[in-house]
C-alpha positions, 0 to 999 in steps of 0.5 A: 553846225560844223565841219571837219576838214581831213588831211587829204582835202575831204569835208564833212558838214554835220550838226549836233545838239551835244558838245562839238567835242562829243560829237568829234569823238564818235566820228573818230571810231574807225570800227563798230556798226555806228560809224560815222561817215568819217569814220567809215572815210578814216577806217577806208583811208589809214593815211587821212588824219583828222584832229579836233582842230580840224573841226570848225563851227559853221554856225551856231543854232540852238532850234533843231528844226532851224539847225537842220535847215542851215546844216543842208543849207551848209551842206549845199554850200561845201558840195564840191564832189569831196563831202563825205556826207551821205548824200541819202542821209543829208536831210535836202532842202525840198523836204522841210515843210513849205507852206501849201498853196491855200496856207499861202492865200491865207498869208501863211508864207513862213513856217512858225519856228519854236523858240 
């Protein structure tokens, strides 16, 4: 899980299973139908900058199902009004599974996380 800061005080909080720089790369493309939504920001905004040293880990997890949750969990955490994250597409806590209420009578309170 990580984030990128722009020069103009904007944040964006994603999550990637390939390498951060990977992941960097693609949101830097200002042009095409795959933008990012920092890609989208920057073709917006000439005057921002951003640079790979801009971009920080927040977290380390190698379990899609637990990175996705920490990332909205993240997300949450940073949400100031100036995310560029796309709200829509931001994966919100309510729709990880919960456990049902008989699952929770038969004592099954945590979801069961793969190794």
């Amino acid at each position: 899980v990580y984030r990128i800061d722009c020069s103009c005080g904007r944040r964006y909080v994603g999550e990637t299973c390939r390498a951060l720089q990977t992941r960097f790369n693609k949101h830097t493309k200002t042009g095409g139908s795959s933008m990012t939504e920092v890609g989208k920001h920057l073709a917006a905004s000439p005057e921002c900058q951003i640079t790979f040293d801009d971009c920080k880990i927040l977290t380390f997890e190698s379990n899609n199902y637990r990175r996705k949750l920490k990332e909205s969990l993240y997300i949450q955490q940073y949400d100031d009004g100036t995310l560029l994250n796309d709200k829509l597409a931001s994966v919100p806590l309510f729709l990880f599974s919960l456990p049902t209420f008989q699952d929770q009578q038969k004592g099954k309170i945590f979801p069961l996380f793969s190794s």
